[in-house]
C-alpha positions in Angstrom: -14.2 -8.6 25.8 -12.9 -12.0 26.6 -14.5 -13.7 23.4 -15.8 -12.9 20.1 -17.8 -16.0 17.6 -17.3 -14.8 14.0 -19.9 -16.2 11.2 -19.2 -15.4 8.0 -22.1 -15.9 5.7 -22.3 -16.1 2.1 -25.4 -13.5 2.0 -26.7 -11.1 4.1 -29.6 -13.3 3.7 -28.3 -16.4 5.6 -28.1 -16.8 8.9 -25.4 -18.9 10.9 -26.4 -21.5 13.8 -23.0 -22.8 15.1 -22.0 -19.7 17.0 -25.2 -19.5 18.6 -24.4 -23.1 19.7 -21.0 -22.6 20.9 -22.1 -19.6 23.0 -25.0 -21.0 24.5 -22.1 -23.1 25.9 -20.3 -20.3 27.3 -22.8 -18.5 29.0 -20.1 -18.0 32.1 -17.7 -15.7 29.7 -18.0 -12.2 28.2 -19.1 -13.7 24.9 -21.0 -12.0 21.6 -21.6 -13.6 18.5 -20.8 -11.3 14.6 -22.3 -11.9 11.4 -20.7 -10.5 9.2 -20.9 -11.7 4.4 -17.6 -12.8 2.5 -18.9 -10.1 0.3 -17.6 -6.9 2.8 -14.3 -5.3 2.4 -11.8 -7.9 4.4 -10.7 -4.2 6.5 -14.2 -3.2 7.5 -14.9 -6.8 9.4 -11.0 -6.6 10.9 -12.0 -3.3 12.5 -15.3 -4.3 13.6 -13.7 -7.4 15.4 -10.6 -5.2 16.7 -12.8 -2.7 18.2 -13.6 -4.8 20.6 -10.4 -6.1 22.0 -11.1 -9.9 22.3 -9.0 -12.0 23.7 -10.4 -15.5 21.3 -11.8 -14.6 18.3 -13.4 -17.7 16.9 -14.5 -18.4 13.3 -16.8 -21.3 12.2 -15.4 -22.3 8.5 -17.2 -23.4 5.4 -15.6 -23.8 1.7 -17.4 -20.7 0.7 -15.6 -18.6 3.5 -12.2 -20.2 4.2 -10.3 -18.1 1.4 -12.2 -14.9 3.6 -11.1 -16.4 7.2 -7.5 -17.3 6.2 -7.1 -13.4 5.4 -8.9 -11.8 8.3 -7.3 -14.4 10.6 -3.9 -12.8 9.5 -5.2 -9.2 9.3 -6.3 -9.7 12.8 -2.6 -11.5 13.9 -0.9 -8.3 12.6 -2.7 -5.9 14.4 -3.4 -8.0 18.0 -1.0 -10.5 18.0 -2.1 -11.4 21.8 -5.9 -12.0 20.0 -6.1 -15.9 20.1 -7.9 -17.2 17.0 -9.6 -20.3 16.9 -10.9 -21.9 13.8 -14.0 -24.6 13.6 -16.1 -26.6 11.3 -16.4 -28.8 8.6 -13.9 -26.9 6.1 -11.2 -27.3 9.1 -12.2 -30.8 11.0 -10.3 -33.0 8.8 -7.4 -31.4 7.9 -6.4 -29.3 11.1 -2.6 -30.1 10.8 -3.2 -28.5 7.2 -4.8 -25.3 8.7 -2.3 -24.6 11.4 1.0 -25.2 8.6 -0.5 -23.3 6.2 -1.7 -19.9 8.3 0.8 -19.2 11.3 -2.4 -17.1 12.6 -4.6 -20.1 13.7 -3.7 -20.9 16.8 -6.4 -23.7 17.6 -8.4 -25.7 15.2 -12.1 -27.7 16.9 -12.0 -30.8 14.9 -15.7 -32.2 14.5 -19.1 -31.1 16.3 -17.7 -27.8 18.6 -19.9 -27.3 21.6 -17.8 -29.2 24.1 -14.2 -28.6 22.7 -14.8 -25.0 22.6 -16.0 -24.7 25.9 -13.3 -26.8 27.2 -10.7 -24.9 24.9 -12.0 -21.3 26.1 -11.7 -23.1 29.8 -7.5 -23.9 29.2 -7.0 -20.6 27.6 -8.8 -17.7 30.2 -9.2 -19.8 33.5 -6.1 -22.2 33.3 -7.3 -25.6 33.5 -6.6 -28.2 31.7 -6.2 -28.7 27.6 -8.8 -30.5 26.2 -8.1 -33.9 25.6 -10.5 -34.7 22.3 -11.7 -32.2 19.3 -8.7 -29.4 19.6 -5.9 -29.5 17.2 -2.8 -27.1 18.0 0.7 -27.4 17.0 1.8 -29.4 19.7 -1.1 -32.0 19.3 -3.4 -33.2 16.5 -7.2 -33.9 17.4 -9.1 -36.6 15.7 -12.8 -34.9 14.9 -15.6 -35.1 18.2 -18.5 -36.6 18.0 -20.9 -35.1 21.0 -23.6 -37.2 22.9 -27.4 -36.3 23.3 -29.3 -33.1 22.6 -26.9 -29.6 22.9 -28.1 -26.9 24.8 -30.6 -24.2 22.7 -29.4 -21.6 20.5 -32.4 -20.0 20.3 -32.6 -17.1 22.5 -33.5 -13.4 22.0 -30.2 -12.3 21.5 -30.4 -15.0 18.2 -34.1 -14.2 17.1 -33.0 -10.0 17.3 -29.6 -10.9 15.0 -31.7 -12.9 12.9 -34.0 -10.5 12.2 -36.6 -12.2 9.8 -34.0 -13.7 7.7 -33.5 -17.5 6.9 -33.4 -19.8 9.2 -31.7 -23.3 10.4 -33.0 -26.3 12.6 -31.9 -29.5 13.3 -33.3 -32.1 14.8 -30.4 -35.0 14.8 -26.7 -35.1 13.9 -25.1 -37.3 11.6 -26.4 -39.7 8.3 -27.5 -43.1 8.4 -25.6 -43.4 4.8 -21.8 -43.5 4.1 -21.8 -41.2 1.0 -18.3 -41.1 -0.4 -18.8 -37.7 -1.7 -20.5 -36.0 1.8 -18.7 -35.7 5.1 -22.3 -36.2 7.0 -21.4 -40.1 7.4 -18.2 -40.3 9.3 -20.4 -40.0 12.4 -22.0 -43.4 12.5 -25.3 -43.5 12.7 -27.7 -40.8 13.5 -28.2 -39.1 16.9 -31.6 -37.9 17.5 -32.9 -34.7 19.5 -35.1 -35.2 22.1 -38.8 -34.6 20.9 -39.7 -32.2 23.2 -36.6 -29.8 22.8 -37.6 -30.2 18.7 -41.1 -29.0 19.2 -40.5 -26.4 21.5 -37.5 -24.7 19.8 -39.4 -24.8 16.3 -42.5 -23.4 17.9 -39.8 -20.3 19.3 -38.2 -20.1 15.8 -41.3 -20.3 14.0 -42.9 -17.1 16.2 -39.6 -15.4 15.8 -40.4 -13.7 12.2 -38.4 -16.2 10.2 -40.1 -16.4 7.0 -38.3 -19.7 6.1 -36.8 -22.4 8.1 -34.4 -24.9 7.0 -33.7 -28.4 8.7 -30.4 -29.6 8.2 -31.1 -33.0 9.1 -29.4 -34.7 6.1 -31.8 -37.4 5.8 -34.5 -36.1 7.8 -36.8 -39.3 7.4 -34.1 -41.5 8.0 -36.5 -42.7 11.2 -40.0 -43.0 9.8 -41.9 -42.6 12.7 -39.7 -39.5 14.0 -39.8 -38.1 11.0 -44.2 -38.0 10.6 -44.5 -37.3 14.2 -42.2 -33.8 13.8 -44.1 -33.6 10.5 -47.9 -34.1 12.2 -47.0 -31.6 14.7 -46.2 -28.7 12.4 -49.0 -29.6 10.3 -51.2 -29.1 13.5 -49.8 -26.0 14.6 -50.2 -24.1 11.0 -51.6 -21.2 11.2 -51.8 -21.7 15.1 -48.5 -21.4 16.9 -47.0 -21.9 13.6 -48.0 -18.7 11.4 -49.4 -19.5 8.2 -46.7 -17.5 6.0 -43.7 -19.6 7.5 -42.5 -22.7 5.5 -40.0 -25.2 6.4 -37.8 -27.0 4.1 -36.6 -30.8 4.7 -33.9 -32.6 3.0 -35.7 -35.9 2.6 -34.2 -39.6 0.9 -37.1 -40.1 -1.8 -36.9 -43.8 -1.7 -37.6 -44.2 2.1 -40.7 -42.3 1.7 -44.3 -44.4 1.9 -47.8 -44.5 1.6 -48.5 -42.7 5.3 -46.2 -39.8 4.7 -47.5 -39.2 1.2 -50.8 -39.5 2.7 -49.8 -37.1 5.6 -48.2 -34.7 3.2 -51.6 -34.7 1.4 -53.2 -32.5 4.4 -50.1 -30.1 4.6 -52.0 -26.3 3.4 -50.0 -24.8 0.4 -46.4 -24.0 0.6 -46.1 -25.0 4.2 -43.1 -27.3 3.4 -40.4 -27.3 0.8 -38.7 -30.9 -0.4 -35.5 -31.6 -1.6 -34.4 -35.1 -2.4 -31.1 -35.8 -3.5 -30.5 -38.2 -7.0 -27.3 -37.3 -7.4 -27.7 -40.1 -10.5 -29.8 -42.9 -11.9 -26.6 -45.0 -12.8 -26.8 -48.0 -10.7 -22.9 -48.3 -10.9 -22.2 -45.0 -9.9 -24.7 -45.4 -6.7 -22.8 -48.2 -6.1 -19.8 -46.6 -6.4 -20.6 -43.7 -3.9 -22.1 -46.4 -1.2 -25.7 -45.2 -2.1 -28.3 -47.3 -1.2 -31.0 -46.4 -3.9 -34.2 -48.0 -5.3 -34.2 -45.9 -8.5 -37.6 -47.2 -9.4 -39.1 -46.7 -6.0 -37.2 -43.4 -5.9 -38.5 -42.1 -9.2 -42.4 -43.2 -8.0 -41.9 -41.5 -4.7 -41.4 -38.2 -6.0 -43.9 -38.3 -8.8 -46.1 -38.5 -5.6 -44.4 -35.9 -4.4 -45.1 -33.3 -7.3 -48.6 -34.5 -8.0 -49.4 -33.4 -4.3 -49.3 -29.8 -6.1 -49.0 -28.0 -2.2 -45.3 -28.4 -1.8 -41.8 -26.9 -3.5 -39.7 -29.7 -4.9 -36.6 -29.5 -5.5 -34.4 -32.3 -7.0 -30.8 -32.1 -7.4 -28.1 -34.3 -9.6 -24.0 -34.4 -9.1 -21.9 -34.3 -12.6 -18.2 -35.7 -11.6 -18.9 -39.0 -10.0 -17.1 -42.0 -10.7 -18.4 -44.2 -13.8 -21.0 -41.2 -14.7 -19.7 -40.0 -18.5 -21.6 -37.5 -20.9 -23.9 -40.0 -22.0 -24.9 -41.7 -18.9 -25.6 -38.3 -17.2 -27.7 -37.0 -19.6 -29.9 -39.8 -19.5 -30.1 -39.5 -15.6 -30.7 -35.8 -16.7 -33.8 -36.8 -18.8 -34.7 -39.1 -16.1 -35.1 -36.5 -13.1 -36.3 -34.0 -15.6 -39.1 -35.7 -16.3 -40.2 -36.0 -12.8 -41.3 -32.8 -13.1 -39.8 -31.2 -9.5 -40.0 -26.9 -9.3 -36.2 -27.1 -9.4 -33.4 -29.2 -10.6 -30.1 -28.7 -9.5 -27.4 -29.8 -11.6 -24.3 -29.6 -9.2 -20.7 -30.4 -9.8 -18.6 -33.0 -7.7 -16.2 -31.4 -5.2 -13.7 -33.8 -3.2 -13.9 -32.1 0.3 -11.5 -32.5 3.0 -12.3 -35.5 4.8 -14.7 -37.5 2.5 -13.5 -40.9 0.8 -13.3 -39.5 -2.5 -10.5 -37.3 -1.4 -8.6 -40.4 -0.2 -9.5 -42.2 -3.3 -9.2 -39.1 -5.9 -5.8 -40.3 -7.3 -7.3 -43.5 -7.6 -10.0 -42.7 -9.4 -8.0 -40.1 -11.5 -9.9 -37.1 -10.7 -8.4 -33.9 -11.6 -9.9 -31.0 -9.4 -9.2 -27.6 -8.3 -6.6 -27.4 -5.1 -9.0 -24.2 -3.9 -12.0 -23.8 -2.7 -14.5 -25.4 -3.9 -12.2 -28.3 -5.0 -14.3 -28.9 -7.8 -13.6 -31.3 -10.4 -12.6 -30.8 -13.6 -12.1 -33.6 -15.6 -12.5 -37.5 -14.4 -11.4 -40.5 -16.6 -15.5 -40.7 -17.5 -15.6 -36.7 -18.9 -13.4 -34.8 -20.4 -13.3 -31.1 -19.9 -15.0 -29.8 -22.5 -18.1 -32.2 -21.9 -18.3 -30.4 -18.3 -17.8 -27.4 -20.3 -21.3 -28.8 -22.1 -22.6 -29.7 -18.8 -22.2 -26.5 -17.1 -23.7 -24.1 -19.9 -26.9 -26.7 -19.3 -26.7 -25.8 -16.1 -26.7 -21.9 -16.7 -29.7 -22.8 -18.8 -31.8 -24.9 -16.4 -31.0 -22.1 -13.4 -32.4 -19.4 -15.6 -35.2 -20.9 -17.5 -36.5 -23.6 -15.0 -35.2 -23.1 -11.5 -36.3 -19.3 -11.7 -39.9 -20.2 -12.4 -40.1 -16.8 -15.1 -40.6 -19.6 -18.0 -43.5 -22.6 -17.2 -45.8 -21.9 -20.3 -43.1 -21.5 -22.5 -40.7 -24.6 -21.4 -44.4 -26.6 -21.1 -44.9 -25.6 -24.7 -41.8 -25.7 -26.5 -39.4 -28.2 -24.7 -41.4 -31.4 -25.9 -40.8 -30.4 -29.6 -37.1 -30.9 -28.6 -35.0 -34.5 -28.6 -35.0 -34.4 -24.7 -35.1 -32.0 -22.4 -31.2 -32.1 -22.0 -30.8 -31.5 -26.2 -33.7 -28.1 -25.2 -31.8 -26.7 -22.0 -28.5 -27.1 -24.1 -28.9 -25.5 -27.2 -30.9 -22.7 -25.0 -27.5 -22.3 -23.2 -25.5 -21.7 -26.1 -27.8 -18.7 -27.0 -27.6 -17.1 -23.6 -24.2 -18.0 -22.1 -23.2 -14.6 -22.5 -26.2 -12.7 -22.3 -26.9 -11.7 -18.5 -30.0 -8.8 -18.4 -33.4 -10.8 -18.0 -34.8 -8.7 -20.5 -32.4 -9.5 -23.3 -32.5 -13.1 -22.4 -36.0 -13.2 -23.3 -35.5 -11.6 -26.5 -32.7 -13.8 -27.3 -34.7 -17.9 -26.2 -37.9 -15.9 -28.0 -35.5 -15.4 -31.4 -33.9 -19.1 -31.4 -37.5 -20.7 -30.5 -38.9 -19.1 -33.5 -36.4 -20.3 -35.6 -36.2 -24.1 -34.5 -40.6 -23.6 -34.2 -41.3 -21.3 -37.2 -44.9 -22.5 -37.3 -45.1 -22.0 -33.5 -44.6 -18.2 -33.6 -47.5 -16.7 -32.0 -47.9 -19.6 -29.4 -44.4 -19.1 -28.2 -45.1 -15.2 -28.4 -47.9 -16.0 -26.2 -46.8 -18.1 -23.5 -43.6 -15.9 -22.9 -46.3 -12.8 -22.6 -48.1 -15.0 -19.5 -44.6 -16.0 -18.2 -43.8 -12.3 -18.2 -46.5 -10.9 -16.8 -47.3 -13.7 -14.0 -43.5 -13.3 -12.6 -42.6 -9.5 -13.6 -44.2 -6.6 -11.9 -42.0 -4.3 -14.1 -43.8 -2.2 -16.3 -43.8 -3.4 -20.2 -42.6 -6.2 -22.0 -39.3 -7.0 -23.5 -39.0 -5.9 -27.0 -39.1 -8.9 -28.8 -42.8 -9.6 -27.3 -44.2 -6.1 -27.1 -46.9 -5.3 -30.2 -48.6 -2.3 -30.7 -52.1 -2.5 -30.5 -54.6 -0.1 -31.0 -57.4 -1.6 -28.9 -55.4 -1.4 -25.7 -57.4 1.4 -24.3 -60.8 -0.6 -25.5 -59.9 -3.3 -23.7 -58.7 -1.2 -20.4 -62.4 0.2 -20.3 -63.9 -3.1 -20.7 -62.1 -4.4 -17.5 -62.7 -1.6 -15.5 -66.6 -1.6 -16.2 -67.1 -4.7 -14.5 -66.2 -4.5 -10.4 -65.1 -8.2 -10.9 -62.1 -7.3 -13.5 -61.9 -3.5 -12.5 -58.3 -2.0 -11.5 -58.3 -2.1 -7.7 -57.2 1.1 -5.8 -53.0 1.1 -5.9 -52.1 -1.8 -7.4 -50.8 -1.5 -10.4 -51.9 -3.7 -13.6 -50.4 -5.0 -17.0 -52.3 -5.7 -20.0 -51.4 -7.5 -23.2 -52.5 -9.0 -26.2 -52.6 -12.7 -27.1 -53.1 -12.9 -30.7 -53.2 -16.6 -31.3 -56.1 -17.2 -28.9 -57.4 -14.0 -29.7 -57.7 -12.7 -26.4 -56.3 -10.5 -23.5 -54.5 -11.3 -20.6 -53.6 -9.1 -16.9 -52.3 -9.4 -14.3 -52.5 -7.3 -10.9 -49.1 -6.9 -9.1 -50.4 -7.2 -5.4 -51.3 -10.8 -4.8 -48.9 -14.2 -5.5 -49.8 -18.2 -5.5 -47.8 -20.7 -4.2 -45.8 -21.0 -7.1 -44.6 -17.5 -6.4 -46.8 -16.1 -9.5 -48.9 -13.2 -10.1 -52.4 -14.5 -11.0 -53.4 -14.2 -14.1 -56.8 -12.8 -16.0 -58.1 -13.2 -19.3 -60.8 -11.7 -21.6 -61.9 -12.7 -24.8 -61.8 -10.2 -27.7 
């Protein structure tokens, strides 16, 4: 085989899109594309790529699989040492003479967007013409990273859609990011370079038909043109449940502050849980933002995606970076408190990393940041917080995953977090109880213990919301200890529901049924049907 494209995913889950676009730009060679997860034995994806005798072996690299490349790519060398082995991507574009010091294996590195380097580089290497002269980094010559022109050829073709197989997939509709984040590598390209409109709405109708349950743009401002952006929106809005099958949704990174009163309106229409939102804060301290190169209008900002959430027919999903300059304890949890309270599904509390390439990396001795030399180069202590505040910040994290982001816990955080200082003060103390408490049962029965003791007068209401949290998001049978009560009218209340053909037991699904002794009543739920929100619907009957 003259040339094998390697992704290495982080989960079976994922999919990869680059190697589908560097081979639809080799359709000429004898050229397949592996997916293999960081998560396999290192020897099992060596043999799978040795098998098959390649004379390139190309691997697109990403800070959660360059630790997994540099070994295979050496495993590989010591076996084939005639294999030639390519690395590409963002991990790798900005730091090439790095890559090829460091591991003698890399022959070649593609610096910046690959489709025309590779093919160029694959061109040199099996037909003998001429090295390329931008995007290729060897030992004899460094490469600044490419920047491409116009719309690439399609990746999406059967071979893709029978690889992908269902799983999560990736769309984009321009390159590059109309901001200069200092943090982000997406702004080096200036500007943004937009995919003509008919290749977008044809390719997304393709993936959309192709079993793909979720698909993600990777556009990272995808409204950064308004009228692009409500035109691509309008269409897939149109085609639901048409062309587009009503159980696909499609996720947009979107900047909150340059949304307005149109696309709110058009948003408005969207059915249920066609589209999924996430808007970046990253913080609400104006010097930070200013710091980063951020253009933000926090109060238009915060108001946009209030809108956003009221809508009640989309997944929002908010996310905040701890580590950035001028940002200490104090100042971030008030940010905290502030996205919080926006009431977004999920709320990402990330962790500054200083990739290759960025500003920050430039500026990190500067700035005095002290951060990890591996993968993910994440920060751990800046002149603004000390390592045992992000010690603090990072058991909130754990907290907010498992409590909020999960969704098992709305009744109770609705109920008990307002009796707290601030929803930072709740998600804190509430990860000192379960920082080292992993099974989802025992967490219950360990938040259920400290809520009663902080709410003693609360007792049975917190019982009682943790019973609906249970039931709507848990098809296992029974509750957790803590919440389970003994009841001798369970079987009373079993033949009450199943006398009535509006409340009876449907044929093979199964039911749970408990008690809710403060409101003196019963609650079930039957495991077969969920709402947008991802939650068994509940019933309730009085006792």
């Amino acid at each position: 085989m003259d040339i094998i494209i390697l992704a290495l995913n982080s989960k079976y889950i994922h999919s990869s899109l680059a190697p589908w676009y560097l081979k639809s730009e080799i359709e000429d060679f004898d050229a397949s594309v592996l997916e293999h997860t960081v998560n396999e034995d290192i020897e099992t994806v060596a043999l799978d790529v040795l098998s098959r005798r390649p004379k390139i072996l190309a691997v697109s690299v990403y800070i959660w699989n360059v630790g997994f490349a540099y070994k295979l790519a050496k495993r590989i060398k010591e076996v084939s040492k005639n294999t030639c082995i390519i690395f590409g991507g963002p991990e790798v574009s900005y730091n090439s003479a790095e890559v090829l010091n460091i591991c003698n294996a890399v022959d070649y590195v593609i610096c910046g967007e690959g489709e025309e380097p590779f093919r160029n580089l694959c061109n040199y290497l099996l037909c003998g013409e001429e090295f390329p002269d931008k995007g290729v980094s060897s030992r004899e010559k460094l490469a600044m990273p490419y920047i491409g022109i116009g719309t690439p050829k399609s990746p999406y073709t059967e071979e893709y859609f029978t690889m992908l197989n269902g799983r999560i997939s990736y769309f984009e509709s321009s390159r590059g990011c109309p901001y200069s984040c200092a943090y982000c590598l997406s702004g080096r390209q200036e500007g943004v370079r937009f995919f003509d409109m008919q290749y977008v709405k044809e390719n997304l109708i393709k993936l959309a038909q192709s079993g793909t349950k979720t698909i993600k743009f990777v556009d990272r401002t995808f409204n950064a043109n308004r009228r692009r952006a409500l035109e691509i929106l309008s269409f897939i809005i149109e085609n639901s449940g048409k062309a587009f099958p009503d159980d696909v949704c499609v996720h947009f990174e979107l900047s909150g502050d340059l949304l307005d009163d149109e696309t709110i309106a058009l948003l408005k229409s969207a059915p249920e849980g066609l589209f999924q939102f996430e808007v970046g804060i990253q913080s609400f301290n104006f010097e930070t933002i200013k710091a980063i190169h951020r253009k933000t209008d926090n109060a238009t900002l915060r108001h946009r995606i209030s809108q956003l959430v009221e809508l009640g027919n989309a997944h929002i999903h908010t996310d905040l970076i701890a580590g950035l300059p001028y940002e200490n304890y104090d100042s971030f949890v008030d940010s905290f408190n502030q996205a919080y309270e926006l009431g977004a599904d999920m709320l990402q509390l990330g962790f500054l990393k200083i990739l290759h390439g960025t500003e920050l990396e430039y500026r990190a001795t500067e700035y005095g940041f002290a951060y990890s030399n591996e993968p993910p180069y994440e920060v751990y202590e800046t002149p603004w917080l000390s390592r045992d505040e992000i010690l603090m910040l990072k058991i909130t994290e754990n907290a907010v995953d498992r409590l909020h982001n999960s969704g098992r816990f709305r009744r109770m955080l609705a109920l008990c977090l307002p009796r707290f200082d601030s929803a930072y003060h709740f998600f804190f103390e509430c990860g000192n109880v379960i920082r080292n408490i992993r099974g989802l049962d025992d967490m219950t029965d360990a938040i259920y213990l400290f809520l009663c003791k902080r709410l003693p007068h609360m007792i049975e209401e917190i019982r009682d919301a943790m019973v609906c949290d249970r039931l709507a998001t848990n098809s296992s049978k029974g509750l957790p200890k803590s919440l389970y009560r003994a009841d001798s009218r369970f079987l009373e209340i079993k033949k009450r529901l199943n006398f009535d053909e509006h409340t009876a037991e449907k044929p093979n699904v199964r039911r749970s049924i408990a008690i809710l002794y403060h409101s003196d009543r019963a609650v079930y739920a039957d495991y077969d049907k969920k709402n947008n929100r991802g939650e068994y619907l509940l019933g309730y009957i009085n006792l």
